[in-house]
C-alpha positions as CSV (number, residue, x, y, z in Angstrom):
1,X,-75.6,125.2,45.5
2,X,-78.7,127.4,46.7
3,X,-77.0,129.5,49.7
4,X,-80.2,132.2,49.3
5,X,-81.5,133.2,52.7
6,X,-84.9,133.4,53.6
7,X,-85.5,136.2,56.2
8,X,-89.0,137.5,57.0
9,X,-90.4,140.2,55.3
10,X,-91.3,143.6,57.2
11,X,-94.7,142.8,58.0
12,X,-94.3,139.7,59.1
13,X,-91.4,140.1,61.2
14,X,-93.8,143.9,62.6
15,X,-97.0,141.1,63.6
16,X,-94.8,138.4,65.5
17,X,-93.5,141.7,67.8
18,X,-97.1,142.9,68.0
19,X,-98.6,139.8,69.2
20,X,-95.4,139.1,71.7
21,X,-96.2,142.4,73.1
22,X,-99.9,141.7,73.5
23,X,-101.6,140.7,76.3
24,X,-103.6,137.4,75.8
25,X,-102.2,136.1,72.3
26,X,-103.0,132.7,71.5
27,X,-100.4,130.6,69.7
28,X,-102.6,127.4,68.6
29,X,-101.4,123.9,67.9
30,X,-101.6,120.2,67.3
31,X,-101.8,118.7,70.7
32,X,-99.5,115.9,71.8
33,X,-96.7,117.5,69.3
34,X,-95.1,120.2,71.9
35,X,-97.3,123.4,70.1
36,X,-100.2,123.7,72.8
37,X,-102.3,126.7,73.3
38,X,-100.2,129.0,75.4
39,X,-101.8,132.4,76.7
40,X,-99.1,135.0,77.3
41,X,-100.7,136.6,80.4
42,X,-99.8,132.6,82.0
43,X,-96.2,132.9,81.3
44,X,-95.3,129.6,80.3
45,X,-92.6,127.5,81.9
46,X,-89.3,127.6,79.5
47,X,-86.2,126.2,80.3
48,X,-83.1,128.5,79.4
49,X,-79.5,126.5,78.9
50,X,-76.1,127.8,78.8
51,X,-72.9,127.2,79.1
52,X,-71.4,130.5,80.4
53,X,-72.9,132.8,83.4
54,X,-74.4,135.5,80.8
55,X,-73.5,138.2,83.7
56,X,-71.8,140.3,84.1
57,X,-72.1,141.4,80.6
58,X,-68.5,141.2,79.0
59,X,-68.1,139.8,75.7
60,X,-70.4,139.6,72.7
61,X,-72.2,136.2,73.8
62,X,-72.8,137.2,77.5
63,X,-74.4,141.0,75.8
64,X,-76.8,139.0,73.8
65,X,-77.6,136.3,76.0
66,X,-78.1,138.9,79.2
67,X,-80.3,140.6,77.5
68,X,-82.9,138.1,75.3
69,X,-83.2,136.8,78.9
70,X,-84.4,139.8,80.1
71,X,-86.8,140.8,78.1
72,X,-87.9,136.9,77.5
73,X,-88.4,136.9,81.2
74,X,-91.2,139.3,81.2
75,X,-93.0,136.8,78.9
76,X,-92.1,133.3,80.2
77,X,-91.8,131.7,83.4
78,X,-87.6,130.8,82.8
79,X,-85.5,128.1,84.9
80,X,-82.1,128.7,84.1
81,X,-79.7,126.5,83.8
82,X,-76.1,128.1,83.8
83,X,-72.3,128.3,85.5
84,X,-72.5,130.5,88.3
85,X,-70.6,133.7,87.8
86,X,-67.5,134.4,88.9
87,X,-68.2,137.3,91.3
88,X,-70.7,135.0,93.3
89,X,-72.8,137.4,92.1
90,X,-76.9,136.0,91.8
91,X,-78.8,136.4,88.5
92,X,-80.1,140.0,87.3
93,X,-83.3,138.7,85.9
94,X,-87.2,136.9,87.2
95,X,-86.6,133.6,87.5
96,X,-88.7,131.0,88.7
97,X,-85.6,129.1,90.0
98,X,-81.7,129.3,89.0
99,X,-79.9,125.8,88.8
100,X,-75.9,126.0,88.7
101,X,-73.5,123.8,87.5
102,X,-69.8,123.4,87.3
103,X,-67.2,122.6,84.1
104,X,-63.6,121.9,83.5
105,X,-61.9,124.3,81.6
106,X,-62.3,127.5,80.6
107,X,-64.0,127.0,76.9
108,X,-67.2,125.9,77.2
109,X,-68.8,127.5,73.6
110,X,-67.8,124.1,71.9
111,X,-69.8,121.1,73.2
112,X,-66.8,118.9,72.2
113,X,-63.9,120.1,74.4
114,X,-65.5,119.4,77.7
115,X,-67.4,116.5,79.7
116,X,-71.2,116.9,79.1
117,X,-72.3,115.1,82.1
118,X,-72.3,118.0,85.0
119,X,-74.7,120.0,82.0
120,X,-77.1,117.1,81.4
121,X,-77.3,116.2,85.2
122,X,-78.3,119.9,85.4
123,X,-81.0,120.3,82.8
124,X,-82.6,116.7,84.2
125,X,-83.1,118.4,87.6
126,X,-84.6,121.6,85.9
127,X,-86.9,119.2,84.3
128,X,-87.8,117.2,87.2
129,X,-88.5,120.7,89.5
130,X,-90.3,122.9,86.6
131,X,-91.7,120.7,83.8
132,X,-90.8,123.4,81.5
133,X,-93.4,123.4,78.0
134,X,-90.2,124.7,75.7
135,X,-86.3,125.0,75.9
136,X,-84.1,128.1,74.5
137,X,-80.5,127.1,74.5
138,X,-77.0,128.8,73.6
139,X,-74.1,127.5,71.9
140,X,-72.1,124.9,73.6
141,X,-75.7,122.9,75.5
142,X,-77.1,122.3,72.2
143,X,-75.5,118.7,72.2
144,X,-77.2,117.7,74.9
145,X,-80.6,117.4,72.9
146,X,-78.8,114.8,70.6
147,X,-80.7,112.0,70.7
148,X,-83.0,113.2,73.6
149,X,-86.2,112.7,72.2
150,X,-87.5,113.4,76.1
151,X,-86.3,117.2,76.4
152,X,-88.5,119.8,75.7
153,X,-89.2,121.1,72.5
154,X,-87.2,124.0,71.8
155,X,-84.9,126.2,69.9
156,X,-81.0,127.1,70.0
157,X,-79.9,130.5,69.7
158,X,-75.8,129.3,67.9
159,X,-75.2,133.5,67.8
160,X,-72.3,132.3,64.8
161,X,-71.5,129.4,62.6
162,X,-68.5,127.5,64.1
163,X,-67.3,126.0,61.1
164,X,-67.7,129.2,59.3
165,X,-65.4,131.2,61.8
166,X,-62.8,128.4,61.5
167,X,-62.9,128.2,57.7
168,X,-62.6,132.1,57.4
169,X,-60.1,132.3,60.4
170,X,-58.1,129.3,58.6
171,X,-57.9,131.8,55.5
172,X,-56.1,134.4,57.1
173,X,-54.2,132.9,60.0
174,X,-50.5,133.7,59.1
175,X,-49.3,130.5,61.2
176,X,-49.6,127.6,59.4
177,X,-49.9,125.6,63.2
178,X,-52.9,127.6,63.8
179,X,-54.1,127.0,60.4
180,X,-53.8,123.4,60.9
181,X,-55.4,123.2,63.9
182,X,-58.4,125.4,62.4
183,X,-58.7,123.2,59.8
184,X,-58.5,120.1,61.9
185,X,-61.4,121.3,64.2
186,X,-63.4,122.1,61.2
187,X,-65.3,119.1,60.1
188,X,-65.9,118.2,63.9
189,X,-67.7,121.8,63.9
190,X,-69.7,120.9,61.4
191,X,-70.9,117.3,62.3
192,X,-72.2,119.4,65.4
193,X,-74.0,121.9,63.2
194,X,-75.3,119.3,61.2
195,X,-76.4,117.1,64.0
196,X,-77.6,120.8,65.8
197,X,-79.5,121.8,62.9
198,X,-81.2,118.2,62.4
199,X,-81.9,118.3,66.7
200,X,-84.3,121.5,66.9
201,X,-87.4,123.1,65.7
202,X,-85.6,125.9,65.1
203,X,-82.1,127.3,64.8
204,X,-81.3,130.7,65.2
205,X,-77.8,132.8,64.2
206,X,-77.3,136.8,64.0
207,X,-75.9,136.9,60.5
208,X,-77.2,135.8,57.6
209,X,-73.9,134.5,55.9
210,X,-74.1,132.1,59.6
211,X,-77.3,131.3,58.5
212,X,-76.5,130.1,55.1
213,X,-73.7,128.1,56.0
214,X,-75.6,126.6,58.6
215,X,-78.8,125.4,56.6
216,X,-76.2,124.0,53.9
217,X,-74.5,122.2,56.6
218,X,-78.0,121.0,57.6
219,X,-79.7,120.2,54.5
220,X,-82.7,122.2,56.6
221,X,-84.3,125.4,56.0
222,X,-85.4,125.7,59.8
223,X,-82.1,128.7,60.3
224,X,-83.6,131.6,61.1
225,X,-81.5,135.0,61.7
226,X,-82.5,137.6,64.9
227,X,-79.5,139.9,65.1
228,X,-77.8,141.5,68.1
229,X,-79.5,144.2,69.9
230,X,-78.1,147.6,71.7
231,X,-79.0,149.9,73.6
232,X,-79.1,154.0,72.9
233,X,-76.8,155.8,75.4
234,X,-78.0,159.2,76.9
235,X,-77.2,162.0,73.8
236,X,-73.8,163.6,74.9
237,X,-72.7,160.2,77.3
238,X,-69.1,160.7,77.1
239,X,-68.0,163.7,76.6
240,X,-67.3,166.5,73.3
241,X,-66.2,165.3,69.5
242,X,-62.5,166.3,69.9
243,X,-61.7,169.1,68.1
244,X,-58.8,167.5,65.5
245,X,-60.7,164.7,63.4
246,X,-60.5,161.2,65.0
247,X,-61.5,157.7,64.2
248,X,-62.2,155.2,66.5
249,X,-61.6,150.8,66.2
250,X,-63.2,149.4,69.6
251,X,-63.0,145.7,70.4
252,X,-62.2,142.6,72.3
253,X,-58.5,143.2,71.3
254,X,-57.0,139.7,71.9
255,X,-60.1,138.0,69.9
256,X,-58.0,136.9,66.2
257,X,-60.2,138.7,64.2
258,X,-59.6,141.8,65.9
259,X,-56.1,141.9,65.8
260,X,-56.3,141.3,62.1
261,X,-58.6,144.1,62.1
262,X,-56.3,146.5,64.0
263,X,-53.5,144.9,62.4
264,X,-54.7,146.1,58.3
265,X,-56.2,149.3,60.0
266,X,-52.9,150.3,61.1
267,X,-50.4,148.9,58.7
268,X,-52.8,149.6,55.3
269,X,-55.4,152.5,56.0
270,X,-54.5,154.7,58.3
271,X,-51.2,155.8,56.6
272,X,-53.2,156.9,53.7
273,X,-55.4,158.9,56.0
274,X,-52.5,160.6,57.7
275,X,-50.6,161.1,54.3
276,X,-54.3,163.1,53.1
277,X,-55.1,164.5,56.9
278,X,-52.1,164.6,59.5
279,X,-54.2,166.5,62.0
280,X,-55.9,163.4,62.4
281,X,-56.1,160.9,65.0
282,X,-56.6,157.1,65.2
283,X,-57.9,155.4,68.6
284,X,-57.7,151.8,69.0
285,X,-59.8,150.6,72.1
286,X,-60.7,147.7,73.9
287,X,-60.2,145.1,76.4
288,X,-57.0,142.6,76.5
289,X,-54.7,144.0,73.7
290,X,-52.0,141.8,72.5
291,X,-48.6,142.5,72.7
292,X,-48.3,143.7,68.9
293,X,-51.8,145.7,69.0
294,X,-49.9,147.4,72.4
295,X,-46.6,148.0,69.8
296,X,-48.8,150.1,67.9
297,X,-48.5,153.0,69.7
298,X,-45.0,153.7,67.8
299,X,-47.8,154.4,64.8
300,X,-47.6,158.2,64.5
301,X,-51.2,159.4,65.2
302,X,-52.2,156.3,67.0
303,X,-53.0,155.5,70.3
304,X,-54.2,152.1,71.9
305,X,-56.7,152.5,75.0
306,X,-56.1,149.5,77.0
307,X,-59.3,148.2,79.4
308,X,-61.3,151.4,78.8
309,X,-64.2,151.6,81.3
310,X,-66.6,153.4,79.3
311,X,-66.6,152.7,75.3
312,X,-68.7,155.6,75.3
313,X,-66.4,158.1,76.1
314,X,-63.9,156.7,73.3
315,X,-67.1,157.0,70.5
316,X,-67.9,160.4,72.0
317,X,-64.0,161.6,71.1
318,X,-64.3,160.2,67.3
319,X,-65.8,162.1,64.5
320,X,-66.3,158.4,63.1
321,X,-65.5,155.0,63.3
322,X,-64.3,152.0,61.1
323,X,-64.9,148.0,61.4
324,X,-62.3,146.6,58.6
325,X,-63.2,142.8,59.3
326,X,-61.4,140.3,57.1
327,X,-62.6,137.6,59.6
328,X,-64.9,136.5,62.1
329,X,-68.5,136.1,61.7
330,X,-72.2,137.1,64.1
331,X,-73.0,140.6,64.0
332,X,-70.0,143.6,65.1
333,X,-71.5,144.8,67.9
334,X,-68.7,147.8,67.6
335,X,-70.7,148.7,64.2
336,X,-73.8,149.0,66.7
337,X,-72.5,150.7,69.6
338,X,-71.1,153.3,67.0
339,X,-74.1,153.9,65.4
340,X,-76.3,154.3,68.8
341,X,-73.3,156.6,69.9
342,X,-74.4,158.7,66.6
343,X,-71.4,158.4,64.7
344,X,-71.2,156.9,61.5
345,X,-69.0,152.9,60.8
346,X,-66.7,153.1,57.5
347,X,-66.7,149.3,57.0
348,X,-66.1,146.4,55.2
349,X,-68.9,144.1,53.3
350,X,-68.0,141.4,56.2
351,X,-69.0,143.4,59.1
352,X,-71.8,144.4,57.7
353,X,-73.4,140.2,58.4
354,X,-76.5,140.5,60.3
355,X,-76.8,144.0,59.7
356,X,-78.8,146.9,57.6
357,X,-76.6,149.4,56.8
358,X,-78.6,153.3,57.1
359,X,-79.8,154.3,53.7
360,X,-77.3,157.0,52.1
361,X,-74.1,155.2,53.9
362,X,-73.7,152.3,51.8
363,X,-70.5,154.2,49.9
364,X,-69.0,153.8,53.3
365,X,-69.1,150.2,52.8
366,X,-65.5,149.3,51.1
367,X,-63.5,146.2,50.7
368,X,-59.8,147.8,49.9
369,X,-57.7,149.9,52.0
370,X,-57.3,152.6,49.5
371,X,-61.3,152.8,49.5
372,X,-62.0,152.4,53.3
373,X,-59.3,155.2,53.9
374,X,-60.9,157.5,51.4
375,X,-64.2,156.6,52.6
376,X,-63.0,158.0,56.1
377,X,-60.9,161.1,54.1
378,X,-64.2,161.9,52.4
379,X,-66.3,162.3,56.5
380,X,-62.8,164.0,57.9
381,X,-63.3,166.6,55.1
382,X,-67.2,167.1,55.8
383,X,-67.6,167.1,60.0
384,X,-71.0,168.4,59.1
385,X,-71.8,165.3,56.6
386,X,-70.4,163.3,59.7
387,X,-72.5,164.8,62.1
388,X,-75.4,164.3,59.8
389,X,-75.0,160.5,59.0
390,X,-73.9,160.0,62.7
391,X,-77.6,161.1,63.7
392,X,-79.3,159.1,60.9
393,X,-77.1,156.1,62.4
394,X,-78.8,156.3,65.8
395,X,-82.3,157.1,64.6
396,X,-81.6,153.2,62.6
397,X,-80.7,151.3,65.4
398,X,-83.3,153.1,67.4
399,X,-85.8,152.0,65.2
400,X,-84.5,148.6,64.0
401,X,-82.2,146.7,66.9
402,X,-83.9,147.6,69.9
403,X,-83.6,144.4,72.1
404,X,-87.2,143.8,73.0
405,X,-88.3,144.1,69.5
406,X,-85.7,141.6,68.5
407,X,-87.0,139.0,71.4
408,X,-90.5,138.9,69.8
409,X,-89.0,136.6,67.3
410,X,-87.4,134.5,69.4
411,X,-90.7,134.7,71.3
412,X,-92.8,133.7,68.1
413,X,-90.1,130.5,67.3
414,X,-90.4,129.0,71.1
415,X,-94.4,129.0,70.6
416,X,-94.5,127.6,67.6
417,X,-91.8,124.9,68.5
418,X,-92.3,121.4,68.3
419,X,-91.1,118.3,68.4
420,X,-92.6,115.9,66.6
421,X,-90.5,116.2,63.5
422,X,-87.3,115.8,64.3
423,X,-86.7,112.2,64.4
424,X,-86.2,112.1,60.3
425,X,-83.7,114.0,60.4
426,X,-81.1,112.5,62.8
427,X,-79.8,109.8,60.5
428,X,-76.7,110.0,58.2
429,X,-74.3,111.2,60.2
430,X,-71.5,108.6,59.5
431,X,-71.2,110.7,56.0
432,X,-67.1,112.1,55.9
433,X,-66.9,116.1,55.5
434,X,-65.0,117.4,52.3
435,X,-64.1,120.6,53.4
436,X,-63.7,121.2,49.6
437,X,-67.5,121.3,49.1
438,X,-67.6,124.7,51.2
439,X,-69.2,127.6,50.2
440,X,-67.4,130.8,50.3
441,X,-67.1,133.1,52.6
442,X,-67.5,136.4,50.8
């Protein structure tokens, strides 16, 4: 089983941002098929679709989804369709016109745990009011273009494989309930990616092991990867290095692979680092810890930062910080945040999905705890390597994940979407799943 990925080279990826960002580019296609001339300086009607208010910014989906609208918006004409948010607050972006909608429930990333109706009344009014040319849609709409030959041609923007986070999470949930219950969901995951994959021009994930899983799922090569973006804070946001060495673990700390995370960083690294260094200090940060993330502040050198305002502050203490994923999949945006912060990410090979690690930091990329820990020994030791890398770090995400760089390809696959070859692929889909056939996560 072929799970290569096919990613754009340099120069190709360097002309699809240099025509988004010119006035006047022409995108030429076959009329009738849903690829008609569109001149940029017109800004086309699109359609944007969602399933969670993508503001306030809070988590990674509303961070990438807040801000490819933004910059799309300078571009394209958008009517969004979206749940209000909860503030009452009105969108932050140029609309042409903002149609909300309601849902039960509270998870609304998985198209088969809640009633689709209030969603596909909303994206038929959109349609009747703005007769948008194209469609960009998030995870947990894209099953309303099952079947709907009639909506415009478009792409989806999935941000992870589902059935891939289940099959890893399934690997290292200690509960065997939860494990059951992963593995249960799985193969309805994946009938959605298949069906997703087989429903759009284009399909588009942050990492490229979400992007193989998905084209095997699909039998289709049209996965494309566009990573997360971030934005460089102000050099010196935050505050002084502290003067004792300190590493730094920031995250959603209730999401599961988090708390795994934190969980191996403080049970299996960081005693090793305090055994070698016991000046040193760890700083666990992040919104909603759990209970046993909370319990480990009994950890001698560790502290847990509950709710922190300003993530920048906690980076600006660290000398460095580590991402020791054994789950989850999508880009870490902790890995980027650190980087643009200008301090270098001791991490595992999983975190590093979706991403290009700075040249000369690859040795800080380390499966074990005995390696990650002397990974982070070896930059305690050297605060002038630290320093060093930590610079090169921002000057790589400054160059490389800037957000409106990274919207030129999503920009290049909506012009080029169409729709006239989709209808071969939606057949099949009364094949079982054999959750044996998988391909591996590592």
């Amino acid at each position: 089983m072929d799970l290569a990925v096919n990613t754009p080279s340099l120069a190709q990826q360097t002309a699809r941002r240099a025509s988004w960002q010119t006035p006047g580019v022409r995108d030429e296609g076959r009329a009738g098929t849903g690829a008609e001339l569109f001149v940029s300086t017109e800004r086309p009607s699109l359609l944007a679709v969602c399933t969670t208010a993508p503001w306030p910014v809070t988590n990674g989906y509303t961070l990438r989804v807040f801000h490819l609208l933004q910059e799309l918006s300078r571009v394209w004409s958008i009517t969004l369709v979206s749940l209000p948010s909860e503030g009452g607050e009105p969108p932050p972006f140029d609309l042409e016109r903002f149609i909300p909608y309601q849902l039960e429930g509270t998870v609304h990333a998985y198209p088969w745990r809640f009633d689709q109706q209030p969603l596909k009344a909303a994206i038929d009014q959109a349609i009747e009011l703005s007769r948008p040319r194209r469609a960009v849609v998030w995870r947990g709409a894209e099953g309303a273009w099952f079947d709907a030959p009639q909506l415009p041609a478009g792409v989806v923007d999935l941000i992870d494989c589902v059935p891939l986070d289940l099959w890893s999470g399934f690997l290292i949930d200690p509960d065997l309930r939860g494990r059951y219950r992963k593995l249960r969901e799985l193969g309805v995951s994946a009938y959605y990616s298949r069906r997703t994959v087989k429903s759009f021009s284009s399909v588009i994930c942050a990492g490229e092991r979400d992007a193989a899983w998905l084209r095997w799922l699909g039998r289709e090569e049209n996965v494309h990867v566009v990573p997360n973006g971030v934005l460089l804070p102000e050099r010196g946001a935050g505050g002084a290095r502290a003067p004792q060495p300190t590493l730094s673990f920031i995250g959603t700390l209730d999401f599961e692979p988090n708390v795994d995370a934190a969980l191996f960083l403080a049970r299996d690294i960081w005693p090793r680092v305090r055994a070698a260094r016991p000046d040193a200090q760890l700083l666990i940060a992040g919104r909603n810890p759990t209970p046993e993330i909370l319990a480990l502040r009994a950890v001698e050198g560790l502290d847990v930062l509950a709710n922190v305002p300003d993530m920048n502050a906690v980076l600006a203490r660290s000398w460095l910080s580590i991402a020791p994923m054994r789950g989850g999949v999508g880009v870490k945006n902790k890995v980027l945040e650190a980087w643009a912060a200008s301090r270098p990410v001791v991490l595992t090979p999983l975190a590093v999905n979706g991403l290009k690690v700075p040249e000369g930091h690859e040795d800080l990329v380390q499966s074990g705890a005995a390696e990650l820990a002397e990974a982070v020994i070896r930059l305690f030791d050297s605060p002038d390597l630290a320093a060093r890398m930590g610079d090169e770090a921002r000057a790589h995400v400054g160059q490389h994940y800037a957000w409106r760089n990274l919207t030129g390809d999503f920009d290049h696959l909506l012009r080029h979407a169409v729709a006239d070859d989709l209808t071969h692929r939606n057949h099949g889909f009364g094949r079982s799943f054999n959750a044996e056939l998988l391909p591996s996560v590592a």
